[in-house]
mmCIF file as gemmi writes it, N, C-alpha and C atoms, coordinates in Angstrom:
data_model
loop_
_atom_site.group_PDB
_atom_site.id
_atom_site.type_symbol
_atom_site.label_atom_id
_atom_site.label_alt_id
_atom_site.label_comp_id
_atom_site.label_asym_id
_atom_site.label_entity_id
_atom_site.label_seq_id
_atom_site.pdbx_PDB_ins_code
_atom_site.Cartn_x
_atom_site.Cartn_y
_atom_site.Cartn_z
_atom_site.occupancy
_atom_site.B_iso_or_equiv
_atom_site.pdbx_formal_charge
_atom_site.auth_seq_id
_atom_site.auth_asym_id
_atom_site.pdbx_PDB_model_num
ATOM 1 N N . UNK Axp A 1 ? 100.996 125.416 123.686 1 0 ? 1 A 1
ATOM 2 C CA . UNK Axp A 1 ? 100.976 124.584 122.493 1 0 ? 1 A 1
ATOM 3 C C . UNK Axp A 1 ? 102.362 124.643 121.846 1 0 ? 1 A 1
ATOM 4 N N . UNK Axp A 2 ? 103.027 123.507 121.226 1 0 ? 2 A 1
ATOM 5 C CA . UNK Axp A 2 ? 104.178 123.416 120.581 1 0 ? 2 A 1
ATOM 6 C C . UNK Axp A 2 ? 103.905 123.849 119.069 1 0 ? 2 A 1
ATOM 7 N N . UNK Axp A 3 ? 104.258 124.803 118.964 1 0 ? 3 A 1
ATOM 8 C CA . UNK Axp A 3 ? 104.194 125.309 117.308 1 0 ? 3 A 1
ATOM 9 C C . UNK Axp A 3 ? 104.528 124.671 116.597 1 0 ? 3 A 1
ATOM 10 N N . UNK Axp A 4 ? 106.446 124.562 117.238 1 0 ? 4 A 1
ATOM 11 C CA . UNK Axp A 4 ? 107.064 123.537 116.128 1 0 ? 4 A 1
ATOM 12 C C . UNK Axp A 4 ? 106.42 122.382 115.683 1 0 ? 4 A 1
ATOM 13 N N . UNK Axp A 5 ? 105.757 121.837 116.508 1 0 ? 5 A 1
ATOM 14 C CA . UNK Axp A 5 ? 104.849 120.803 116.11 1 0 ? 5 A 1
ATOM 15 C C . UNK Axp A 5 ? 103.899 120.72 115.322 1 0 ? 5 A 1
ATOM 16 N N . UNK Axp A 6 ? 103.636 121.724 115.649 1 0 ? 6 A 1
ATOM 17 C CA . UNK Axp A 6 ? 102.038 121.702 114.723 1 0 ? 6 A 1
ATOM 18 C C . UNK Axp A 6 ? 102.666 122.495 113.254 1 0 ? 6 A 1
ATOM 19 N N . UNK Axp A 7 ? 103.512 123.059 113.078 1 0 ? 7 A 1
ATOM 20 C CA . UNK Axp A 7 ? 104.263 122.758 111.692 1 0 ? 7 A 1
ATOM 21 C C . UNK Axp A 7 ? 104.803 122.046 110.882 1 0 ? 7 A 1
ATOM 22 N N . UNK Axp A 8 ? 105.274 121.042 111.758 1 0 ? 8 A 1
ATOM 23 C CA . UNK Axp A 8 ? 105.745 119.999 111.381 1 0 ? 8 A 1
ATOM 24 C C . UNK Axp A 8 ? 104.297 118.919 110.397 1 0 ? 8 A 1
ATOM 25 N N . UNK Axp A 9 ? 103.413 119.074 111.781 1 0 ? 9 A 1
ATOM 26 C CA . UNK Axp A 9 ? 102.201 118.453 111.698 1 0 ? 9 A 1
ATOM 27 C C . UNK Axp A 9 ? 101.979 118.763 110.128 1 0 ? 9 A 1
ATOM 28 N N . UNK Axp A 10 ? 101.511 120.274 110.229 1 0 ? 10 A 1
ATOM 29 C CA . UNK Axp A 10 ? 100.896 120.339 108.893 1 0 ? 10 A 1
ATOM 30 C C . UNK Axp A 10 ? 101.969 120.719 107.518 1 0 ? 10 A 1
ATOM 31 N N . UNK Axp A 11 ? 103.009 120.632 107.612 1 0 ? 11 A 1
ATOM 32 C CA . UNK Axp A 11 ? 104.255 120.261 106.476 1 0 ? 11 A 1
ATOM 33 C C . UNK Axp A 11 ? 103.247 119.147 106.031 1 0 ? 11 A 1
ATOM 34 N N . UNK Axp A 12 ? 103.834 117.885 106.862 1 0 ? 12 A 1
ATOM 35 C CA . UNK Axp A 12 ? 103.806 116.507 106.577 1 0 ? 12 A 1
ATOM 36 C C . UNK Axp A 12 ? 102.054 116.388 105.768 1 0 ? 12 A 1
ATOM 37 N N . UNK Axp A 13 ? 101.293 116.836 106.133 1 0 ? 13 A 1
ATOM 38 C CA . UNK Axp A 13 ? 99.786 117.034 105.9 1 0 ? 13 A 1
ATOM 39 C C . UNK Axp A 13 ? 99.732 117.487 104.485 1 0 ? 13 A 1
ATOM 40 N N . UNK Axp A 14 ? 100.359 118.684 104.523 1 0 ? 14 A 1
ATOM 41 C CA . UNK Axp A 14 ? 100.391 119.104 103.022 1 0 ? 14 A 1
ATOM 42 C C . UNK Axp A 14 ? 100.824 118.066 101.985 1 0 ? 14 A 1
ATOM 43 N N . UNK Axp A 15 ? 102.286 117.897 102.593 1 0 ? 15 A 1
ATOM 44 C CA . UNK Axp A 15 ? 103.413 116.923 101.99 1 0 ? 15 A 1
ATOM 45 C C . UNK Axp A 15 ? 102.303 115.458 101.019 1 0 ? 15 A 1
ATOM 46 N N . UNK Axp A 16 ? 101.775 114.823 102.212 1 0 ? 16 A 1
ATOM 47 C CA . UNK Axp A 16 ? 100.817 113.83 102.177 1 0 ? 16 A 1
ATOM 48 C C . UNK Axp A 16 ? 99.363 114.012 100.94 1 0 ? 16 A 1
ATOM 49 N N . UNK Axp A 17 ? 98.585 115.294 101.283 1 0 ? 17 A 1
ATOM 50 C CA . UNK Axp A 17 ? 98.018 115.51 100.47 1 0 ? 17 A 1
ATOM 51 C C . UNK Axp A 17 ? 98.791 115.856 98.777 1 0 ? 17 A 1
ATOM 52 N N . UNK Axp A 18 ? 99.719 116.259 98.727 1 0 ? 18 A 1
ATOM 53 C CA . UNK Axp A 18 ? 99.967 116.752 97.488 1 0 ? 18 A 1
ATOM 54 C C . UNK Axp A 18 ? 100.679 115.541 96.677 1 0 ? 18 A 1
ATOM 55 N N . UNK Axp A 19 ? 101.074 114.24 97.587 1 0 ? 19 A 1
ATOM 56 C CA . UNK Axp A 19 ? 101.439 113.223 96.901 1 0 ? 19 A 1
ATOM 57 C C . UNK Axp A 19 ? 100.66 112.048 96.312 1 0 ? 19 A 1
ATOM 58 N N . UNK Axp A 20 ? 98.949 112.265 96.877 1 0 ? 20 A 1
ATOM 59 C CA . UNK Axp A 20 ? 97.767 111.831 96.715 1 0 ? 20 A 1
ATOM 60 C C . UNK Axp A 20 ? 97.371 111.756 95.18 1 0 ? 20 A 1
ATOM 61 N N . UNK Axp A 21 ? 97.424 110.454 94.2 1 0 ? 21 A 1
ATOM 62 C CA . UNK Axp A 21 ? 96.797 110.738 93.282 1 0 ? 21 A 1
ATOM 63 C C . UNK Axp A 21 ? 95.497 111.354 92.995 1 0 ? 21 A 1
ATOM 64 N N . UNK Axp A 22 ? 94.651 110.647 94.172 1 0 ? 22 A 1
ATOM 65 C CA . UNK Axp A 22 ? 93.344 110.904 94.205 1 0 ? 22 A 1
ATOM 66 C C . UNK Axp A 22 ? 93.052 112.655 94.161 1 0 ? 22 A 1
ATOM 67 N N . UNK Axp A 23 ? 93.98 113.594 95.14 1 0 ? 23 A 1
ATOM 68 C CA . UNK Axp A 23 ? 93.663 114.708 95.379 1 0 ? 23 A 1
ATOM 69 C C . UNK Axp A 23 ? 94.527 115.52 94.369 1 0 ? 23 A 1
ATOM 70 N N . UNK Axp A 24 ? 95.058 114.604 93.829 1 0 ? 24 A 1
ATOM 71 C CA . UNK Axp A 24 ? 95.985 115.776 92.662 1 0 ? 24 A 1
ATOM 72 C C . UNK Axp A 24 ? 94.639 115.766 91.416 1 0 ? 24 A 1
ATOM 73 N N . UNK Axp A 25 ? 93.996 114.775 91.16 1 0 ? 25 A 1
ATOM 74 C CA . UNK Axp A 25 ? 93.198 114.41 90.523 1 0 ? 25 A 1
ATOM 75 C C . UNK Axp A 25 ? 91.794 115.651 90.839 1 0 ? 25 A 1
ATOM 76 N N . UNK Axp A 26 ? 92.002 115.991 91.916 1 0 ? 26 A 1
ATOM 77 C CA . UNK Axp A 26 ? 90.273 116.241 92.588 1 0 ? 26 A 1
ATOM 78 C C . UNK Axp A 26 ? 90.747 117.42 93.429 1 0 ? 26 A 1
ATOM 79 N N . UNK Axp A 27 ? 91.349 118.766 93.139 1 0 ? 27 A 1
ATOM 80 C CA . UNK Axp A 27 ? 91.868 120.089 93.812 1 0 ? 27 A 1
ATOM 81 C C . UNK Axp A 27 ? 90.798 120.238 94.47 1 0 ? 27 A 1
ATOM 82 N N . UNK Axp A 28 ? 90.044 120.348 94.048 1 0 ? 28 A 1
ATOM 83 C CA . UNK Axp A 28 ? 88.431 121.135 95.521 1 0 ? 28 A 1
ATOM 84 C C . UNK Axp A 28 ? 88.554 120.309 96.577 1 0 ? 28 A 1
ATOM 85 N N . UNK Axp A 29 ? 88.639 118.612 96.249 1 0 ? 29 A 1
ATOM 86 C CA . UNK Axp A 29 ? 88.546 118.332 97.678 1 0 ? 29 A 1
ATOM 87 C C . UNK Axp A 29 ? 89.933 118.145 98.172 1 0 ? 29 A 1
ATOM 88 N N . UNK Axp A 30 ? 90.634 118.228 97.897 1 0 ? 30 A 1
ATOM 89 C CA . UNK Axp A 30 ? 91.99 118.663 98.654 1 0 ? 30 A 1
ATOM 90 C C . UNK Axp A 30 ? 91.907 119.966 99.963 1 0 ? 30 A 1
ATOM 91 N N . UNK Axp A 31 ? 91.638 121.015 98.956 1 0 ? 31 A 1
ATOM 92 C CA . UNK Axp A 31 ? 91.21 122.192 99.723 1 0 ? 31 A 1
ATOM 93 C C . UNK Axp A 31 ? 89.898 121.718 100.558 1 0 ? 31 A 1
ATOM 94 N N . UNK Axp A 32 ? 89.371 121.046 100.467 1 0 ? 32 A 1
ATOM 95 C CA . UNK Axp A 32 ? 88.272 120.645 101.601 1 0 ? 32 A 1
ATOM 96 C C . UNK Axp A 32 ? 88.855 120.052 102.605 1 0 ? 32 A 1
ATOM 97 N N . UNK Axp A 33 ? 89.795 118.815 102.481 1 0 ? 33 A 1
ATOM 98 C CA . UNK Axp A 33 ? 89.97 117.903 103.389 1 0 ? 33 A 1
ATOM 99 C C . UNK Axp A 33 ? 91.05 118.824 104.563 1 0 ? 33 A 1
ATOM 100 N N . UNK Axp A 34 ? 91.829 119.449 103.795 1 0 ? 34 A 1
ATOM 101 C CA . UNK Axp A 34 ? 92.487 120.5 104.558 1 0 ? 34 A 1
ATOM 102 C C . UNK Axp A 34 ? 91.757 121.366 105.785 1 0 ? 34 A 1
ATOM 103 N N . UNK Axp A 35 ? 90.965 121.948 104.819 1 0 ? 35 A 1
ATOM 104 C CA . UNK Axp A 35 ? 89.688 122.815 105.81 1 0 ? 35 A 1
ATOM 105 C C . UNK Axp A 35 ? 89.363 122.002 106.715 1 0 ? 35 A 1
ATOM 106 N N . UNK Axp A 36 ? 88.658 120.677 106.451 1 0 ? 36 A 1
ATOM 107 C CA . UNK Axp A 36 ? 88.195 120.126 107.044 1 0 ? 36 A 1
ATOM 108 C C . UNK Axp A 36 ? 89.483 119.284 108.661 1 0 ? 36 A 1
ATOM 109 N N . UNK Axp A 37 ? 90.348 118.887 108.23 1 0 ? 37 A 1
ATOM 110 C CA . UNK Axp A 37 ? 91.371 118.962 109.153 1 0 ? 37 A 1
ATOM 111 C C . UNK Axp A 37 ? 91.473 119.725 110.197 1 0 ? 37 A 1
ATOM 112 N N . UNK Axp A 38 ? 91.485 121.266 109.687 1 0 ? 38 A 1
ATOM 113 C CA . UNK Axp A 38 ? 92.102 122.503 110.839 1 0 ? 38 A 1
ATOM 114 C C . UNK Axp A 38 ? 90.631 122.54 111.285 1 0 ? 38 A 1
ATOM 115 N N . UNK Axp A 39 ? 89.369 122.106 111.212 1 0 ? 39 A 1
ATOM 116 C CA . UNK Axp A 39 ? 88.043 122.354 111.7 1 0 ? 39 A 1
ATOM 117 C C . UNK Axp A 39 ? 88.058 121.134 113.062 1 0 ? 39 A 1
ATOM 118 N N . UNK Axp A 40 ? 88.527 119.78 112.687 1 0 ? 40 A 1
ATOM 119 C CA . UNK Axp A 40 ? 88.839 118.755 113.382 1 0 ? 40 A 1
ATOM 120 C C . UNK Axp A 40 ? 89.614 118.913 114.533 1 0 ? 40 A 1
ATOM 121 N N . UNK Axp A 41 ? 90.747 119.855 114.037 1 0 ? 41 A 1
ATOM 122 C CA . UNK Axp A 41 ? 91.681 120.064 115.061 1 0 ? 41 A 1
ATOM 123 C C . UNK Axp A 41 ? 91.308 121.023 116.061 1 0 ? 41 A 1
ATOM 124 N N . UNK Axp A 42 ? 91.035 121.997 115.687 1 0 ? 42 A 1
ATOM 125 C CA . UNK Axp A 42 ? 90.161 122.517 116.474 1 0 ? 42 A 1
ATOM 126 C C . UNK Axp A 42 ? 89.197 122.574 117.582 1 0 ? 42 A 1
ATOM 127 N N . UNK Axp A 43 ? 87.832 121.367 117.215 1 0 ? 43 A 1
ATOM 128 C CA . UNK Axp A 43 ? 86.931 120.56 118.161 1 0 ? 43 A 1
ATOM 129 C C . UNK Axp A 43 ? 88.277 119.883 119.017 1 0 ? 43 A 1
ATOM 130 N N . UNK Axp A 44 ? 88.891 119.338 118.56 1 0 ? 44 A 1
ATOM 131 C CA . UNK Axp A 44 ? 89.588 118.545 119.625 1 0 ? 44 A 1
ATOM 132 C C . UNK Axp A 44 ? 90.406 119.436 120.741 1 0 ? 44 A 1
ATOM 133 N N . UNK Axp A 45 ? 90.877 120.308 120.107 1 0 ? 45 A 1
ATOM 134 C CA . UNK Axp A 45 ? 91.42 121.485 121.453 1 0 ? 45 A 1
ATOM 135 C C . UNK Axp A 45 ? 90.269 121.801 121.86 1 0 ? 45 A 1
ATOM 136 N N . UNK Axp A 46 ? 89.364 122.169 121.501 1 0 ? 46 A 1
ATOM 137 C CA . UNK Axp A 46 ? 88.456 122.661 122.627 1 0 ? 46 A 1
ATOM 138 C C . UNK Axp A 46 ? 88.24 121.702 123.333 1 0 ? 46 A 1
ATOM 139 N N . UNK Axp A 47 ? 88.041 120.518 122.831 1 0 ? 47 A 1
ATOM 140 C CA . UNK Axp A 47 ? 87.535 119.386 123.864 1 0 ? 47 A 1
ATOM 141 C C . UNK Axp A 47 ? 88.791 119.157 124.78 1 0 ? 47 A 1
ATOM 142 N N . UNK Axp A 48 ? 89.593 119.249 124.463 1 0 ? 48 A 1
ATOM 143 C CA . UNK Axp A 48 ? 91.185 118.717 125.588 1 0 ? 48 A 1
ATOM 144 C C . UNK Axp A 48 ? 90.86 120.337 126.387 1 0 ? 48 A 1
ATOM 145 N N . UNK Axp A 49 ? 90.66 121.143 125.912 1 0 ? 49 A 1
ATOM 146 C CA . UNK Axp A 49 ? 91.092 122.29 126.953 1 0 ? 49 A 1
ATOM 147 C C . UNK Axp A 49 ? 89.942 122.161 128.016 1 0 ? 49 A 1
């Protein structure tokens, strides 16, 4: 797996969420959608591996 990447990945992720009115507005689901992301990413490596 490319690390650098997947730092990059989730910089930009953060970056994205924190420029979100909606989620600056709504902190819990910020921290959800996040969670919910690395849970996503996840199923999908297992499924590619």
């Amino acid at each position: 797996m490319n690390r650098e990447l997947v730092e990059k990945t989730e910089a930009f992720l953060k970056e994205t969420f924190d420029a979100s009115p909606y989620l600056q507005a709504h902190p819990a689901d910020k921290a959800y959608r996040l969670q919910h992301t690395y849970r996503v990413a996840n199923i999908a490596k297992g499924i590619a591996e």
